[in-house]
C-alpha positions as CSV (number, residue, x, y, z in Angstrom):
1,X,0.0,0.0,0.0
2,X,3.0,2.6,0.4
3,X,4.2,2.0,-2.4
4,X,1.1,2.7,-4.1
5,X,0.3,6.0,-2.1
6,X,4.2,6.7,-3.0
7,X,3.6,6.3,-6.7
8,X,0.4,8.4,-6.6
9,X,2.4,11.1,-5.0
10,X,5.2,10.7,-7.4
11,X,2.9,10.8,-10.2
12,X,1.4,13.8,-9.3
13,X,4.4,15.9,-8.2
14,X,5.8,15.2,-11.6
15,X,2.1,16.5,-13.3
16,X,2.7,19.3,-11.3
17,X,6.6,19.8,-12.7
18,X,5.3,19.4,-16.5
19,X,3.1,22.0,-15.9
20,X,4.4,24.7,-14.4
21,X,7.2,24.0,-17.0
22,X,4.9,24.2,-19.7
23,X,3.5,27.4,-18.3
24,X,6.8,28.8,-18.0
25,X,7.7,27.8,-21.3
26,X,4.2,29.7,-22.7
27,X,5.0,32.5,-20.9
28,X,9.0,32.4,-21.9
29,X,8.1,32.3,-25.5
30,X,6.0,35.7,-25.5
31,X,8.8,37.2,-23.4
32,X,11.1,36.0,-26.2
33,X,8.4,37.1,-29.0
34,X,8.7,40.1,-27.6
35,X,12.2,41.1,-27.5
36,X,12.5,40.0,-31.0
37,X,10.0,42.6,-31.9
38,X,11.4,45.3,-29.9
39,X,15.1,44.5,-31.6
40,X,13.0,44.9,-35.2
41,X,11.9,47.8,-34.9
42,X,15.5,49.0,-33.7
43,X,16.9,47.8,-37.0
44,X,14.5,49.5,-38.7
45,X,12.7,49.1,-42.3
46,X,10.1,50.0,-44.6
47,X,6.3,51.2,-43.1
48,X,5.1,48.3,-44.1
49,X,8.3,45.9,-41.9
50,X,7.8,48.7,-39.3
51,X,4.1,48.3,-38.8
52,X,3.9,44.5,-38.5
53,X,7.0,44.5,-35.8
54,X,4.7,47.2,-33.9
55,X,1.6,45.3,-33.9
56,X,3.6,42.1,-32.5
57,X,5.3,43.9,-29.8
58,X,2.1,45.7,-28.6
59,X,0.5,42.4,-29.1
60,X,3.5,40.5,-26.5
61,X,3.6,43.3,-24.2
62,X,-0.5,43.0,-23.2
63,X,0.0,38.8,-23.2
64,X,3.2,39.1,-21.3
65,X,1.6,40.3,-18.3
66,X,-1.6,38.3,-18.4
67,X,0.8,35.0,-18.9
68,X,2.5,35.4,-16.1
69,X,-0.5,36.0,-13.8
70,X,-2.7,33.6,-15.2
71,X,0.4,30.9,-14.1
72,X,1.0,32.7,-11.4
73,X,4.6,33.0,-12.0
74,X,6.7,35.8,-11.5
75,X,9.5,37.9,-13.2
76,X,12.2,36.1,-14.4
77,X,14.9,35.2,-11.8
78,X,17.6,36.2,-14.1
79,X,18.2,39.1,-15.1
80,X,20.6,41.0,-17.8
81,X,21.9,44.3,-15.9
82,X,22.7,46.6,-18.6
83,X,24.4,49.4,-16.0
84,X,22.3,52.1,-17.4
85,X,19.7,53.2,-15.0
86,X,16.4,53.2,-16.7
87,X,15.2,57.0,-18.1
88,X,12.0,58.0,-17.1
89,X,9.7,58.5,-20.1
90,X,7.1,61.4,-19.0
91,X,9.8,63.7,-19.6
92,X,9.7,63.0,-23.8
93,X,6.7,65.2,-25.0
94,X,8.5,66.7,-27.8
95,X,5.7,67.4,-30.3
96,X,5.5,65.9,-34.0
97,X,6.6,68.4,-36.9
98,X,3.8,69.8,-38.3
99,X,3.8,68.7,-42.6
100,X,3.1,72.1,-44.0
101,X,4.6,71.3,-48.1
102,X,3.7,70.2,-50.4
103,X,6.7,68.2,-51.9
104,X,6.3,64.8,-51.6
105,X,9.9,64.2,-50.7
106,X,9.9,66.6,-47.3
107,X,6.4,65.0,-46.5
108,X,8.0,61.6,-46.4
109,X,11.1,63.0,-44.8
110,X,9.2,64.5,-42.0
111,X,6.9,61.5,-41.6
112,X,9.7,60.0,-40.7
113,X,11.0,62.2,-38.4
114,X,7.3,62.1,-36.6
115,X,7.8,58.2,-36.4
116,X,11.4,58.7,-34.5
117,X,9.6,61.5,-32.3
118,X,6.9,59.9,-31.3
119,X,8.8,56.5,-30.8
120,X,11.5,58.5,-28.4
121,X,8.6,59.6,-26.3
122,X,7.0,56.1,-26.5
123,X,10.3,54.5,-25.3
124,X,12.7,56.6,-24.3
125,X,16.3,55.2,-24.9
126,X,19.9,56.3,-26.3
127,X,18.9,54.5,-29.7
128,X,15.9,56.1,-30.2
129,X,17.2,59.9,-29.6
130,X,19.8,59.3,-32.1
131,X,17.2,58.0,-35.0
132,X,14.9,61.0,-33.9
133,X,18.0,63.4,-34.2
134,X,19.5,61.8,-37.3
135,X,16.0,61.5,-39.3
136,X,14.9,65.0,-37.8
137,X,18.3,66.8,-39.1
138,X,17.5,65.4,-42.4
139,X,14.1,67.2,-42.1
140,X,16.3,70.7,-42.2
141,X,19.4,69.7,-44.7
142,X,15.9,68.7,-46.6
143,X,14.5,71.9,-46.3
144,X,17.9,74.0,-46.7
145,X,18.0,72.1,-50.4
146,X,14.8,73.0,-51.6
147,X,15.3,76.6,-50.4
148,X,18.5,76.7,-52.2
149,X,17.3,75.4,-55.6
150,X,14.1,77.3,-55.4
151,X,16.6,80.2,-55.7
152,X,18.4,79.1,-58.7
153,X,16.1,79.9,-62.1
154,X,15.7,76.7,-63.9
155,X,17.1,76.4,-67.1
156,X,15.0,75.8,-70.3
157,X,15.9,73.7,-73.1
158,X,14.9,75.0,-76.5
159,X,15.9,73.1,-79.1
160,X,16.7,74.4,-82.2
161,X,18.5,71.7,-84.0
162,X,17.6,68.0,-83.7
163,X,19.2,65.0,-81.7
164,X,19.8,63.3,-85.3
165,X,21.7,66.5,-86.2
166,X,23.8,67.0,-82.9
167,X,24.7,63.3,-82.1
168,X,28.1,62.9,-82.0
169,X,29.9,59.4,-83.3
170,X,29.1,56.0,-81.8
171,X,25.6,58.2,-80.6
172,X,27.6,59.7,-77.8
173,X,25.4,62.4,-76.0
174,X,27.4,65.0,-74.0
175,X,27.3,68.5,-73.3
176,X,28.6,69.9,-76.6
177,X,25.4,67.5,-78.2
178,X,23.1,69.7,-75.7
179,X,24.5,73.2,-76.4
180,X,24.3,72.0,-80.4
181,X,20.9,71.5,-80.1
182,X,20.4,74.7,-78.6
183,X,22.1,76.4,-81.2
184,X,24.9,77.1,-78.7
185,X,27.5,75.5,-81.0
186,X,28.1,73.9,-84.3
187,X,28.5,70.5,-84.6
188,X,31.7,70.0,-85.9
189,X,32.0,66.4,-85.0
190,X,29.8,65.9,-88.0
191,X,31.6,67.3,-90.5
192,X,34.7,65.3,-89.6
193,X,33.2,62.2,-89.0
194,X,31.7,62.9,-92.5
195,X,35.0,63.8,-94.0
């Protein structure tokens, strides 16, 4: 009769083992789910890349929680110091840069400046503040470029010969075949190739 009362006891400790390793397992998974999308989104990507890593993390960071209380487990025992003391997030407000162009290029530009922005307040870290600094200085080099060749008049190209007249041997196009076309200079490659 031990024996038997031993084995049942046995038995069920090692039930008991499976599951809470199981649980642990579940709950180790989305923990590991959700590093992997949090590393994503550090390397960066298109919207598209961008947008699926988001949803997953957001989508690991509400199950982590309810994991480990439904399992009743707690945080992990191990943990990786980093030596960094951990920044407090409420003081990132900085507000998105208003899109007030209309070229397409500067939109994007600061779309993705808003993205870094609103990610640094989000989350706070060294590696965020440098994406938001490097994609919002682009936003002004941007800007400074279109200023400057708003500035310069644009040329305009009136032809007055032909490309069939202008070409030059082998049909190499230069800027002697663009100034001949203009009527800028004489094609004199013709006349000796001709010759």
């Amino acid at each position: 009769m031990k024996k038997i009362i031993s084995l049942v006891i046995g038995t069920l400790f090692v039930n008991i083992l499976i599951i809470k390793t199981a649980n642990a397992n579940e709950c180790w998974r989305i923990e590991r789910q959700l590093r992997q999308a949090e590393y994503k989104l550090q390397q960066g990507g298109d919207q598209s890349y961008m947008k699926m890593w988001q949803q997953s993390r957001d989508h690991n960071a509400k199950e982590l929680p309810k994991c480990l209380r439904r399992f009743n487990a707690g945080p992990p025992l191990i943990s990786v110091a980093t030596g960094k003391k951990p920044e407090n997030n409420n003081r990132y407000n900085e507000e998105p840069i208003s899109i007030d162009t209309d070229n397409p290029q500067l939109q994007q530009v600061i779309k993705t400046c808003n993205y870094w922005i609103q990610q640094h307040n989000q989350y706070g870290s060294e590696h965020t503040r440098n994406l938001r600094n490097m994609a919002c200085e682009h936003v002004n080099r941007t800007r400074r470029e279109i200023e400057q060749n708003q500035g310069k008049a644009q040329e305009a190209f009136i032809a007055t010969r032909s490309l069939k007249e202008c070409v030059k041997p082998n049909n190499k196009i230069d800027d002697d075949v663009k100034l001949c076309m203009q009527g800028l200079k004489e094609p004199e490659w013709v006349t000796k190739h001709r010759n």
